[in-house]
C-alpha positions as CSV (number, residue, x, y, z in Angstrom):
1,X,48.4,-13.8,-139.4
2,X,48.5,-14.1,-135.4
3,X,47.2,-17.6,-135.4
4,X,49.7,-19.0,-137.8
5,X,52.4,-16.8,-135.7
6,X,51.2,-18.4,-132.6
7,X,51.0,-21.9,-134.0
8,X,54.9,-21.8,-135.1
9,X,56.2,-20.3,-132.5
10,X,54.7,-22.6,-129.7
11,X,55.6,-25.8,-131.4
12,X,59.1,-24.7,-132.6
13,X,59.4,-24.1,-128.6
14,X,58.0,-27.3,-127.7
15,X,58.1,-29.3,-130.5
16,X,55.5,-31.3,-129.6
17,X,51.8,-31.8,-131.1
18,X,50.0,-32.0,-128.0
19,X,51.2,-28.4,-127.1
20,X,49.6,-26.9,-130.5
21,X,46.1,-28.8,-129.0
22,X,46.8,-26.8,-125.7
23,X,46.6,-23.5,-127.8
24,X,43.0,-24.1,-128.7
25,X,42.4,-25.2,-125.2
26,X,43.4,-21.6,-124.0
27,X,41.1,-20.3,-126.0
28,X,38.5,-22.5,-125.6
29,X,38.2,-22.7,-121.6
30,X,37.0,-19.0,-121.2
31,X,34.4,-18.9,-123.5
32,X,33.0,-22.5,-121.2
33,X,32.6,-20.5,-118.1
34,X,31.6,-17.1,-119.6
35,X,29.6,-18.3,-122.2
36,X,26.1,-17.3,-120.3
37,X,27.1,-14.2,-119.4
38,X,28.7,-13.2,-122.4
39,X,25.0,-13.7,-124.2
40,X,23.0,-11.8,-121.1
41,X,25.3,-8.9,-121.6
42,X,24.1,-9.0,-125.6
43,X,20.7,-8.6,-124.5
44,X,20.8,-6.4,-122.0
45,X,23.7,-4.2,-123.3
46,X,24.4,-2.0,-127.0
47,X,26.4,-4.6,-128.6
48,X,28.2,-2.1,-130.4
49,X,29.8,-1.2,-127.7
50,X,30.8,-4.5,-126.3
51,X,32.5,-5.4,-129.5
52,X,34.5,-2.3,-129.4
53,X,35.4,-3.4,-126.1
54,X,36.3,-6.8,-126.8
55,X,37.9,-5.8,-130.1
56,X,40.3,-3.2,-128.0
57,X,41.2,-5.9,-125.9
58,X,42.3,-8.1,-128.8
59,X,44.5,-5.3,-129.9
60,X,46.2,-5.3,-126.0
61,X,46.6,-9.4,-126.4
62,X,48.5,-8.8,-129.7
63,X,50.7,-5.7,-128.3
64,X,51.4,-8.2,-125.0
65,X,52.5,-11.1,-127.7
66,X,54.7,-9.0,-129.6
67,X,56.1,-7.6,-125.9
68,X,56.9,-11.0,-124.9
69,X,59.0,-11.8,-128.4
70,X,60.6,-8.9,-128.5
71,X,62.0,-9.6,-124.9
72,X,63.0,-13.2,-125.8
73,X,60.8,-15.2,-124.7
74,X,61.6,-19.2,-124.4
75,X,58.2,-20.3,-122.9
76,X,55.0,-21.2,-123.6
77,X,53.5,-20.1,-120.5
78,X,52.9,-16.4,-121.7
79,X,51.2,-17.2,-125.1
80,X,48.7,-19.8,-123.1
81,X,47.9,-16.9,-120.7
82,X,47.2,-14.6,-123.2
83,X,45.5,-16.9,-125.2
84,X,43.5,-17.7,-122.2
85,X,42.3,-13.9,-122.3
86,X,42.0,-13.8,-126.2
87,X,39.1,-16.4,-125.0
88,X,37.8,-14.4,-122.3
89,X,36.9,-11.6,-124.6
90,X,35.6,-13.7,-127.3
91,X,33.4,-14.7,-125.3
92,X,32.1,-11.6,-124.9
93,X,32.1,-10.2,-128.5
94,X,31.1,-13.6,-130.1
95,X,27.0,-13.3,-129.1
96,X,27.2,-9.7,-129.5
97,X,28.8,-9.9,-133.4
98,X,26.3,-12.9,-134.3
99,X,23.2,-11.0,-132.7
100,X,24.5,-7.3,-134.4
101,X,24.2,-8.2,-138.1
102,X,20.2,-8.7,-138.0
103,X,20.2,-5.2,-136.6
104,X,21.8,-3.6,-139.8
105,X,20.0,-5.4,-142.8
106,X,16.2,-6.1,-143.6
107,X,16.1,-9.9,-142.7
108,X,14.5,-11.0,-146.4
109,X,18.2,-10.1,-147.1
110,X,19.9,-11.5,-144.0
111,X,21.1,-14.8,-146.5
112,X,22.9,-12.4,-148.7
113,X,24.4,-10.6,-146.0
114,X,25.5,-13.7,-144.2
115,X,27.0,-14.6,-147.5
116,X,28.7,-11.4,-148.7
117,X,29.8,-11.2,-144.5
118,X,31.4,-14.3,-144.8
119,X,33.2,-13.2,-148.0
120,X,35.2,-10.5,-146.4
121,X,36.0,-12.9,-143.8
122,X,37.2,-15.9,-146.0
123,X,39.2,-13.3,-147.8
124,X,41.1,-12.4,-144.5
125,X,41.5,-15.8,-143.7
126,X,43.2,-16.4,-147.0
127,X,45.9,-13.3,-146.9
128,X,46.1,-13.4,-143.6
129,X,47.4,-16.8,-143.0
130,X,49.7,-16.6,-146.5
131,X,51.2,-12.8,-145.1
132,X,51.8,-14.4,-141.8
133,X,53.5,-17.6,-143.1
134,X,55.6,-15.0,-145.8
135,X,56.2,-12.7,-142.6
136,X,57.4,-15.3,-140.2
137,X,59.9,-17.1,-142.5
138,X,61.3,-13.2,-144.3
139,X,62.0,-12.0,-140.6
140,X,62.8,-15.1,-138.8
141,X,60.2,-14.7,-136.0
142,X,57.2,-13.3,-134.7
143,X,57.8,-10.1,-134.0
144,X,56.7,-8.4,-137.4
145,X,53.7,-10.4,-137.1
146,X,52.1,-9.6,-134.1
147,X,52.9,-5.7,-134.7
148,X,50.6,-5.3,-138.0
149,X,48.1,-7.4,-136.1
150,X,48.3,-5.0,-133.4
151,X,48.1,-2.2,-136.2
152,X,45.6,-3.8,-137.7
153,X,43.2,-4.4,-135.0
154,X,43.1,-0.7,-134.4
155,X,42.5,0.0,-137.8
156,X,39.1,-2.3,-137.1
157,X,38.4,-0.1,-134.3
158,X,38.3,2.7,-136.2
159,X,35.7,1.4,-139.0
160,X,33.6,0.0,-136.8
161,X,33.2,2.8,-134.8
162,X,31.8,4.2,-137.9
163,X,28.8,1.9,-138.1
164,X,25.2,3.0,-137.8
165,X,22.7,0.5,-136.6
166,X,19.6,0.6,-139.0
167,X,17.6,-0.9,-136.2
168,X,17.2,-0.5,-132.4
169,X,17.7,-3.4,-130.0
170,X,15.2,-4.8,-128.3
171,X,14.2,-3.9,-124.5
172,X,16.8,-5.2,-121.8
173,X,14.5,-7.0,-119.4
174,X,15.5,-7.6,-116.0
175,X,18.4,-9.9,-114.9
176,X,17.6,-12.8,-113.7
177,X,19.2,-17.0,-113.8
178,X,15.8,-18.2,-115.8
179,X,16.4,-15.0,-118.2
180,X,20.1,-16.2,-118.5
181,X,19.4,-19.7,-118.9
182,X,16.3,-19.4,-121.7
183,X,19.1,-19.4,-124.6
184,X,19.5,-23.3,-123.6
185,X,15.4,-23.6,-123.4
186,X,15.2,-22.0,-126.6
187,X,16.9,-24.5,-128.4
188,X,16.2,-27.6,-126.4
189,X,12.4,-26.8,-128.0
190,X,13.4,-25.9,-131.3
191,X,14.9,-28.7,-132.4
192,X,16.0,-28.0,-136.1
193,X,18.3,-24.8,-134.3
194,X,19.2,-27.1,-132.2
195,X,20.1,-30.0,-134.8
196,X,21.9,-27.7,-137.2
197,X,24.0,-26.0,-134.4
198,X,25.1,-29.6,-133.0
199,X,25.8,-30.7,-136.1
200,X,28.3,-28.3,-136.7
201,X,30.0,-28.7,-133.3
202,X,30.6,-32.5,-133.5
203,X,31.6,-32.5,-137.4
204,X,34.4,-29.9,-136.7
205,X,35.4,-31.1,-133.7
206,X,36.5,-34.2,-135.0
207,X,37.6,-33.0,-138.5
208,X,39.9,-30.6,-137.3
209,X,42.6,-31.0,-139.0
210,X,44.0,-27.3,-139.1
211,X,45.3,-27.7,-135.7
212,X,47.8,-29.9,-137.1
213,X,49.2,-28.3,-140.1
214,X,52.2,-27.3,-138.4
215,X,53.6,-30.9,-138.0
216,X,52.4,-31.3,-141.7
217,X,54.4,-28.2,-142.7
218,X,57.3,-29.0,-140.5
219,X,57.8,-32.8,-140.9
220,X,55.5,-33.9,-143.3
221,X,55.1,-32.1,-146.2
222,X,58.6,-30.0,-145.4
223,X,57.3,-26.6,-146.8
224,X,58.4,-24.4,-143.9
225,X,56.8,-21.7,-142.6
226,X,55.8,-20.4,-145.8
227,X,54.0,-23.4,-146.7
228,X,52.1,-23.1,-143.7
229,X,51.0,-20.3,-144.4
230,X,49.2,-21.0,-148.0
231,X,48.2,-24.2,-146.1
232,X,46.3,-21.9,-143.9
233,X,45.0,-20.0,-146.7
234,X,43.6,-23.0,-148.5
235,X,40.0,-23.2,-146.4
236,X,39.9,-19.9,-146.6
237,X,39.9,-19.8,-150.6
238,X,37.7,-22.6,-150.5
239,X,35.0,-20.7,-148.0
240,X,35.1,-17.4,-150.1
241,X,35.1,-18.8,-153.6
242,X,32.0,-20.8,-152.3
243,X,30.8,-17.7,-150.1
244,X,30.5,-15.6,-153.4
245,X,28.7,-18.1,-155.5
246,X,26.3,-18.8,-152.6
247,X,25.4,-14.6,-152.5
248,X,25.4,-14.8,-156.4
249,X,23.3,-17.8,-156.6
250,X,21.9,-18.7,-152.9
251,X,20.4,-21.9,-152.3
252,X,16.7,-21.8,-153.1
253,X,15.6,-25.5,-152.5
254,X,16.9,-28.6,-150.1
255,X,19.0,-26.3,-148.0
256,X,18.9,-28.9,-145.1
257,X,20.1,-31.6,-147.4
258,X,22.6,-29.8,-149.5
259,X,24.1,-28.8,-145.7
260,X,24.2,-32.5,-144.6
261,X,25.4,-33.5,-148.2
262,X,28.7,-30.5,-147.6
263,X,29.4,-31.9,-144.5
264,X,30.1,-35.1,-145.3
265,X,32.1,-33.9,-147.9
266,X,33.8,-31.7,-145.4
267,X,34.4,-35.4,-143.6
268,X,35.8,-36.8,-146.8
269,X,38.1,-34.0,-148.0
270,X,39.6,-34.2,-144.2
271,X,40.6,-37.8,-144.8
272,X,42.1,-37.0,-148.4
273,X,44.2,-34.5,-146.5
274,X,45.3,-36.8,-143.8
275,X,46.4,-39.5,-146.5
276,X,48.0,-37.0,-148.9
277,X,52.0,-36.4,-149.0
278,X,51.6,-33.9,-152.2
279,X,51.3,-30.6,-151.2
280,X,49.8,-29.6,-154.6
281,X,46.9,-32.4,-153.7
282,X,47.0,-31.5,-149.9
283,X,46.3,-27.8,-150.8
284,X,43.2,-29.0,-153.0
285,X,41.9,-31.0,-150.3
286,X,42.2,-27.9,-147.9
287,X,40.6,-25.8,-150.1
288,X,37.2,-28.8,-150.5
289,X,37.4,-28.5,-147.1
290,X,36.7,-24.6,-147.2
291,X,34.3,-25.3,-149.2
292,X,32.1,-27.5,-147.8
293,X,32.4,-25.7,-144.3
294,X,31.0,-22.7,-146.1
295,X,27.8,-23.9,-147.0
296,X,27.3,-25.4,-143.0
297,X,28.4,-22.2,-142.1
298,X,25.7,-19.6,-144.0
299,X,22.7,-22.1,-143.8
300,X,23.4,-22.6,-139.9
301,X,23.9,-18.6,-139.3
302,X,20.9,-18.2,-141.7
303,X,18.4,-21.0,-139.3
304,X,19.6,-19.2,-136.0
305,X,19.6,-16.1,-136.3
306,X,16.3,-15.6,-138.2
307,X,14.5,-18.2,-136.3
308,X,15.9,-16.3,-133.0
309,X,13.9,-13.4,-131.8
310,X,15.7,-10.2,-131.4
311,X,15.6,-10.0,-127.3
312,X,17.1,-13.2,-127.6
313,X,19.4,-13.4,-129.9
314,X,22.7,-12.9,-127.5
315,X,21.8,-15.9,-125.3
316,X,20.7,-18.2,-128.2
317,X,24.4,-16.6,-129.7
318,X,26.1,-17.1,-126.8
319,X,25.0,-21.2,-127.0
320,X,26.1,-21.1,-130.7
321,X,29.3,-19.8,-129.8
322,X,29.8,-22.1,-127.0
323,X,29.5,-24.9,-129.8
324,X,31.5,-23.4,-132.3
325,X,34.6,-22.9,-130.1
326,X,34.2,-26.0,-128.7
327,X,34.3,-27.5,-132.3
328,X,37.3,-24.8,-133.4
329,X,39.4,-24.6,-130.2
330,X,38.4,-27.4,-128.7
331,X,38.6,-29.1,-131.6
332,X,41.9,-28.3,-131.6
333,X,43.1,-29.9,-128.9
334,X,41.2,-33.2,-129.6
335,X,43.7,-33.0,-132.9
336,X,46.8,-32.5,-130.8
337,X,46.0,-35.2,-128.4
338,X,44.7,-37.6,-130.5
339,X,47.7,-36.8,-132.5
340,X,50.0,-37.3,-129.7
341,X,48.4,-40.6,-129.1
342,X,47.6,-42.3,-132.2
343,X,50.2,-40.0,-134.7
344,X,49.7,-37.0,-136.6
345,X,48.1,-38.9,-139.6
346,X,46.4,-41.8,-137.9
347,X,44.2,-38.1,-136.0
348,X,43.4,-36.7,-139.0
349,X,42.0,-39.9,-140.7
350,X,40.3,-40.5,-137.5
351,X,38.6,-37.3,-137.4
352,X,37.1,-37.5,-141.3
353,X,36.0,-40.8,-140.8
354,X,34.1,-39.5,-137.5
355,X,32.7,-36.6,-139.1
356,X,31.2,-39.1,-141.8
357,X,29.7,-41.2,-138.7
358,X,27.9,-38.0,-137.5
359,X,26.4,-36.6,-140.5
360,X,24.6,-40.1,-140.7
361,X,23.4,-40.0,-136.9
362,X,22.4,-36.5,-137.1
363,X,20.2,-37.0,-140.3
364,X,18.4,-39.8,-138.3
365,X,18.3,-37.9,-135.0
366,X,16.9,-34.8,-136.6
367,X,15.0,-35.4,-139.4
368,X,13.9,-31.6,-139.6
369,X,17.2,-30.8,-141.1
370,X,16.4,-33.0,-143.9
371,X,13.2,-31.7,-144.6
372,X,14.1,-27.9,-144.9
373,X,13.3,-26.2,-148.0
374,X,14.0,-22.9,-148.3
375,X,15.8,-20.6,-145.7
376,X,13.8,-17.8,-146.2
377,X,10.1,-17.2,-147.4
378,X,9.0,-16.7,-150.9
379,X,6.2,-13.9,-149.8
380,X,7.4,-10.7,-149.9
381,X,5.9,-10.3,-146.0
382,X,8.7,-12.2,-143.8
383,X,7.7,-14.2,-141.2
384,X,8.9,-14.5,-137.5
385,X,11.0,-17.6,-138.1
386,X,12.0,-18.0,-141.5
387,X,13.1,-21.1,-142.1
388,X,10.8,-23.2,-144.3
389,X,10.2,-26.7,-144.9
390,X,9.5,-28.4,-148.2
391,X,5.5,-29.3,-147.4
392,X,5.9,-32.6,-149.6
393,X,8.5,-34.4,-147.2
């Protein structure tokens, strides 16, 4: 709801595209200086209480928003600042999130819970985006907005203080720049992490279209804030319809080429989008999109976080979440400048046709991705990495 609020309300400030990449920026530039420390303090700290933390923090953020619409505000300036701290304690709770889930399930079921985890996301992404849209156009502004998502972080507070780990963290080790830094060696020596990670980053960073819908829901398409809104939504009811069939039905065979296959048409659905001025087609292509993120997104969270030790799960977290905001938020603001440059459309079709161009150069550069099998083993004994490949490729 907050991030279709904030997308509104800064371009019908500024009107200007550029300034709706400068809101992914904010977010984004935290999380590139705090990144490493963010994943040290998973290891060495109970994550559980860093994401309450964090998460209290996001509830201040919203409550300083809805302070600064309620007293009128005309500038940007605020929103980027808080923003800017929105990033700051993402970078935080990002590693310690990714790096808590293995701690509450038994990992021969960490797929399913990856799935069924994404699920309740998606779902959130869907009403959220559709209530905020609804919200913002009923009341006229913000201000309704960012008070349930005040309300509602706190809510979030409350359940999760609720949780019971099922399994203790690992020992904290002693602080140190080579303890800090082994996320990055980590993954520079295990190259299908590595591949699947990267992957991700440069296919969304260029394919982001979402950064843009406001222009689309403002000049192109004309559906108002309301259409923005279910615009929003669409991914979202793309990721969960395909999050639900992957925890019915999870992929048992050529995981690394049914992600590279999704992808690309994560790239093509993008470019459908850019060209289409039917909102009924427009909203299809959205949801494709959703879609083929979804698979990306469970095999990926499946490879790391099972082929990732538990003492270092933060740092090797902290590195994923370094590459996924720089292919969301980032991403972002690559869509807003190329936008501003080239023209809302021209961006868009740009960034499909790039994420086409990288699914090809990443299935040459890393072959391994290609080659996996099955994400997790057949025996009933798990293994320490559990990612397989299929021994006749």
């Amino acid at each position: 709801m907050q991030s279709v609020a904030v997308g509104w309300q800064v371009y019908e400030i500024t009107k200007r595209p550029l300034d709706l990449g400068l809101v992914g920026l904010a977010q984004f530039l935290p999380g590139i200086i705090l990144f490493l420390a963010g994943g040290y303090t998973a290891d060495r700290f109970p994550r559980k209480r860093i994401i309450l933390i964090c998460n209290t923090g996001f509830a201040i953020c919203s409550a300083l928003l809805l302070t600064f619409t309620v007293l009128g505000m005309r500038s940007v300036q605020p929103i980027y600042a808080v923003l800017t701290l929105i990033g700051i304690f993402r970078a935080f709770n990002g590693p310690s999130s990714q790096a808590f889930l293995p701690l509450l399930v038994p990992e021969e079921h960490f797929p399913n819970a990856v799935a069924w985890g994404s699920t309740f996301f998606q779902a959130a992404t869907i009403f959220g985006p559709t209530m905020g849209g609804i919200l913002y156009g009923w009341t006229g502004g913000a201000k309704t907005v960012y008070a349930v998502a005040v309300v509602s972080l706190l809510i979030a507070l409350t359940l999760f203080a609720s949780v019971r780990v099922s399994s203790a963290q690992r020992p904290r080790g002693n602080a140190s720049l080579s303890t800090v830094l082994d996320g990055f060696r980590f993954l520079w020596n295990t190259k299908l992490v590595l591949g699947a990670i990267s992957l991700d980053l440069f296919a969304v960073l260029l394919g982001g279209a979402v950064a843009l819908l406001p222009v689309y829901a403002r000049e192109i398409l004309n559906v108002g804030p309301w259409g923005l809104g279910i615009m929003r939504a669409a991914p979202g009811i793309g990721a969960m319809a395909m999050a639900v069939a992957l925890a019915h039905w999870p992929l048992r065979r050529n995981a690394g080429a049914t992600m590279l296959w999704c992808v690309a048409g994560f790239g093509v659905f993008t470019v459908v989008f850019g060209l289409s001025r039917n909102l009924v087609l427009s909203l299809a292509a959205l949801v494709l999109v959703g879609a083929s993120d979804m698979v990306s997104v469970i095999v990926r969270a499946t490879m790391v976080q099972l082929g990732t030790p538990d003492e270092m799960r933060g740092r090797v977290s902290a590195v994923n979440m370094l590459f996924i905001g720089a292919s969301n938020e980032f991403g972002q603001f690559e869509s807003g400048i190329t936008a501003h440059w080239f023209g809302t459309v021209r961006a868009v079709v740009m960034g499909g046709v790039g994420t086409l161009m990288v699914v090809g150069v990443w299935s040459w550069l890393f072959p391994e991705l290609r080659q996996v099998d099955q994400l997790v083993p057949s025996s009933t004994e798990p293994e320490e990495c559990s990612v397989t490949a299929d021994p006749n490729e």
